[in-house]
C-alpha positions in Angstrom: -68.0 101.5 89.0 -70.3 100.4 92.0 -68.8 101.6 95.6 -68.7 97.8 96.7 -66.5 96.5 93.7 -64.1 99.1 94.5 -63.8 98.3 97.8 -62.9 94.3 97.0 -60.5 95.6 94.7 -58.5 97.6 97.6 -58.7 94.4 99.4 -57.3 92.2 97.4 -54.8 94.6 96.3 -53.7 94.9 99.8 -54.1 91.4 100.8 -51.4 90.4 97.6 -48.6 92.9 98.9 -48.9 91.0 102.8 -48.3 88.1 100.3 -45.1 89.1 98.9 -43.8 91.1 102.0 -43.7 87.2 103.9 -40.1 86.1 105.6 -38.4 83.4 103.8 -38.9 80.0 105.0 -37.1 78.0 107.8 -35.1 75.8 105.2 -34.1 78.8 103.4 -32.9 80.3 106.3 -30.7 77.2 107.1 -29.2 77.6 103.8 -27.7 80.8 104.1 -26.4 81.1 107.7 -25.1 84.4 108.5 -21.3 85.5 108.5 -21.5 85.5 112.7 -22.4 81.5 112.7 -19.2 80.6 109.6 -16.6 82.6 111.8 -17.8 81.1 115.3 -17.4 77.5 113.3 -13.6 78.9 112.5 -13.3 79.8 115.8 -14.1 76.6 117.3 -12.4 74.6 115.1 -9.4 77.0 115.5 -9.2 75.7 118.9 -9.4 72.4 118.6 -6.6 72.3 116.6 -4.2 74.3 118.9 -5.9 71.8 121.9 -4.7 68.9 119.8 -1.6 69.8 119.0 -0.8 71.1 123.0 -2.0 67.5 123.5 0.4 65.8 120.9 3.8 67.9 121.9 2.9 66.8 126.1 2.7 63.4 124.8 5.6 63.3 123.0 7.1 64.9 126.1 6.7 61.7 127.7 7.9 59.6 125.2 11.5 61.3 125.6 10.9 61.5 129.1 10.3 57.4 128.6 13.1 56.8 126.0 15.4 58.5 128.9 14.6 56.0 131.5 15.1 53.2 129.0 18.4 54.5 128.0 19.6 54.7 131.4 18.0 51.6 132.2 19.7 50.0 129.2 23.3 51.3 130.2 23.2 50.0 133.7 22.2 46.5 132.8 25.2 46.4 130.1 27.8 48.2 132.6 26.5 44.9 135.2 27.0 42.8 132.1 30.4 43.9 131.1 31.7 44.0 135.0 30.1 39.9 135.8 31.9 39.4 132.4 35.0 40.7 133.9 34.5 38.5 137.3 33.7 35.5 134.9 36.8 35.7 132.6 39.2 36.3 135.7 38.2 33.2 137.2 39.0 31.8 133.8 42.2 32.7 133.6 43.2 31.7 137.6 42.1 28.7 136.6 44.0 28.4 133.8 46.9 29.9 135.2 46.8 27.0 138.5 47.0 24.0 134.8 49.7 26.2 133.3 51.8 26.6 136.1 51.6 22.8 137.3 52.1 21.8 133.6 55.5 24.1 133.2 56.8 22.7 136.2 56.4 19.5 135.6 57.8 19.8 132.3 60.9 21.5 134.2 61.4 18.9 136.0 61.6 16.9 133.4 64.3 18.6 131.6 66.3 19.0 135.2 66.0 15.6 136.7 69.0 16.6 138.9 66.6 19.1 140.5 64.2 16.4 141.2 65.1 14.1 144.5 63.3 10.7 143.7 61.5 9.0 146.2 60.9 5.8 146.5 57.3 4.0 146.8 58.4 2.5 150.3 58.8 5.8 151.6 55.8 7.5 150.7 54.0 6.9 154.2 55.6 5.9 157.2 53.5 3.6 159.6 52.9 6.3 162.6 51.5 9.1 160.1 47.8 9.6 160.7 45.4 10.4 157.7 45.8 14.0 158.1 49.3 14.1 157.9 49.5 11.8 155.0 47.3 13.9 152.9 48.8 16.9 153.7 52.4 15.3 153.2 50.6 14.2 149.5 49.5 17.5 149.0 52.7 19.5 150.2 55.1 17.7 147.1 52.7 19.2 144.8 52.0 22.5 146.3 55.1 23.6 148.3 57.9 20.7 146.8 56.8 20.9 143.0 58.0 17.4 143.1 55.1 15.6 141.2 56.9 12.6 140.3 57.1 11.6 144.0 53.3 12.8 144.9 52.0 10.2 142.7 52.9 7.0 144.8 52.5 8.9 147.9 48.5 9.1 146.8 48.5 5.7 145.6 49.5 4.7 148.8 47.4 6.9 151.0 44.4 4.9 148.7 45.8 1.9 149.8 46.1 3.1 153.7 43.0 4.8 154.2 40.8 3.3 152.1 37.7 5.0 154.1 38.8 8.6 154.4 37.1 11.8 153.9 40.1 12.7 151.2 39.5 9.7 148.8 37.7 11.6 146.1 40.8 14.4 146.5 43.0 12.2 146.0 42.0 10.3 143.2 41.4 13.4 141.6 45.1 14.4 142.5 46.3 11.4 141.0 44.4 12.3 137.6 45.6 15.6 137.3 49.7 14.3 138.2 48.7 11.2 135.8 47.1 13.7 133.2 50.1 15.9 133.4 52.5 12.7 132.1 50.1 11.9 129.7 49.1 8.8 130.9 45.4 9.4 129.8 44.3 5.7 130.5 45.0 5.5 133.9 44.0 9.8 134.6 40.5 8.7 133.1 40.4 5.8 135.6 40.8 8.1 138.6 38.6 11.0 137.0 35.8 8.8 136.4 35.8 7.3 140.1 35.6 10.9 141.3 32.7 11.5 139.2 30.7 7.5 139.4 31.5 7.4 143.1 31.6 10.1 144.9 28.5 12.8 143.6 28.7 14.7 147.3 32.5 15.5 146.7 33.3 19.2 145.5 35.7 17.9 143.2 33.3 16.0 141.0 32.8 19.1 139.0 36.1 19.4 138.3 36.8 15.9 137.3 33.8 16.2 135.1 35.8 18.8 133.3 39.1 16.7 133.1 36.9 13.8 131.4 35.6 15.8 128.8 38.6 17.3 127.9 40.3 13.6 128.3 37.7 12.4 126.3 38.2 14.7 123.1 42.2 14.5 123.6 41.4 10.4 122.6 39.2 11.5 119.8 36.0 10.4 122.3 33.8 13.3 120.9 30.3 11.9 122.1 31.3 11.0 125.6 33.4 14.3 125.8 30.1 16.3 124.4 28.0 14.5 126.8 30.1 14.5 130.1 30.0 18.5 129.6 26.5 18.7 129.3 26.0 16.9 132.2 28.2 19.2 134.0 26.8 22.5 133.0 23.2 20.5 133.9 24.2 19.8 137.4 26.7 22.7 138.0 26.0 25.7 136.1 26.9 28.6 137.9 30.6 27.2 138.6 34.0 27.7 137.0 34.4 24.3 135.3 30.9 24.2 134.0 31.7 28.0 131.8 35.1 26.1 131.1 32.6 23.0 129.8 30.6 25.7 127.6 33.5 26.9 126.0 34.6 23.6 125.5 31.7 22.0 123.6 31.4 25.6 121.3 35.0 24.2 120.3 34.5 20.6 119.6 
C-alpha cells in the first residue's frame, strides 16, 4: 500500500474516535439533572412548607386572639343589657305598684264607708284659699287622706275656680284616674283626652295617653286604643308609659 493512503487512513481513523468521544448535548443534559439539583428542589420546597405552615398557626393565633375580644365584647354588652333590663322592669313595677295601691284603697273604702268622712261639694274650697293651697288640699285627700271620694269634687271645683292655672292639665288628669278608679270610663275619657288634645307642653300628657289606650280597649275601642299608643311611643319613647304602651299593643 502507497505511504500516502496509509496516512489518510490514520486520519480518518483518528478523526472518527474525536467523533464518538463528543459530550452529550445541552438538551440531554437538561434531561437528566444530577442528584445535587433534585435534593436542593426538596430542600427548597421543604422550606416553604414549614414557612407556610409557621404562617398559618400565627394567623390562627390571631383569630383566637380576635374571637377573645369579641367574646368579652359580647359579654359586656349583654351584662348592660340585662342590668337597663333590670332598671326598665323596676320602673314597671313602681308604676304599677302607685295603680295598685290607689285601686285597693279605694276599693277599701268602699267596703268601710264608716272609714270614709264624706264631704260635701260646698266645702271643697273655701273662698280665701289661693290656687296653691287648693291644689295641694286636692292633692293631700288622695296622697296623705286616701279619701278619693271627696278629692273628686274638690278638683272639679278647683276647674271651676282657677280656670287659668298652671295645674289644669294635673288636675284633669287627677280627676281621670279618681273617675277611672269608679269605673266611670265615660267621663275618665273626657278628662284624659283634654290632657292629651289641650295641653301637649304638660308632663302628664304621656301618661294620660296611656290611660286612653287602656280606656279605649277596656270599651272594646281596639283601633283608637292601638293608635293612641303608637302615638305615644312616637312622641315619648324613652319614658315609662310609652314601654307600658309597647307592652300593651303586643297584648291587644
Amino acid at each position: 500500500m502507497k505511504p500516502n493512503t496509509i496516512l489518510a487512513a490514520l486520519m480518518l481513523l483518528s478523526g472518527s474516535t474525536q467523533v464518538w468521544a463528543a459530550p452529550a448535548p445541552v438538551s440531554e443534559a437538561a434531561n437528566n439533572p444530577s442528584p445535587g439539583s433534585i435534593e436542593q428542589r426538596i430542600e427548597q420546597l421543604e422550606r416553604m412548607m414549614k414557612t407556610r405552615n409557621l404562617l398559618q398557626i400565627e394567623l390562627q393565633q390571631q383569630l383566637n386572639l380576635l374571637q377573645d375580644e369579641v367574646s368579652q365584647v359580647r359579654g359586656v354588652t349583654e351584662e348592660q343589657s340585662y342590668k337597663l333590663e333590670k332598671v326598665l322592669q323596676r320602673q314597671r313595677e313602681l308604676y304599677q305598684e302607685i295603680e295598685n295601691r290607689v285601686s285597693k284603697v279605694y276599693e277599701q273604702s268602699n267596703t268601710a264607708p264608716a272609714a270614709v268622712s264624706p264631704v260635701d261639694a260646698s266645702q271643697a274650697l273655701s273662698n280665701d284659699l289661693s290656687e296653691n293651697e287648693a291644689y295641694d288640699r286636692a292633692v293631700a285627700l288622695i296622697m296623705q287622706d286616701k279619701r278619693y271620694d271627696a278629692a273628686i269634687p274638690e278638683f272639679q271645683s278647683f276647674l271651676t275656680t282657677f280656670p287659668n292655672s298652671v295645674y289644669i292639665p294635673n288636675a284633669h288628669y287627677w280627676l281621670g284616674q279618681l273617675l277611672s278608679i269608679k269605673n266611670d270610663d265615660n267621663n275618665a275619657l273626657v278628662h284624659f283626652k283634654k290632657v292629651v288634645e289641650q295641653f301637649p307642653d304638660s308632663n302628664k300628657r304621656p301618661d294620660a295617653m296611656l290611660k286612653l289606650g287602656a280606656l279605649y280597649e277596656k270599651l272594646e275601642k281596639t283601633d283608637l286604643a292601638k293608635q293612641i299608643l303608637n302615638t305615644l311611643i312616637s312622641e315619648y319613647p324613652s319614658t315609662t308609659a310609652a314601654k307600658l304602651a309597647t307592652e300593651r299593643l303586643a297584648k291587644i
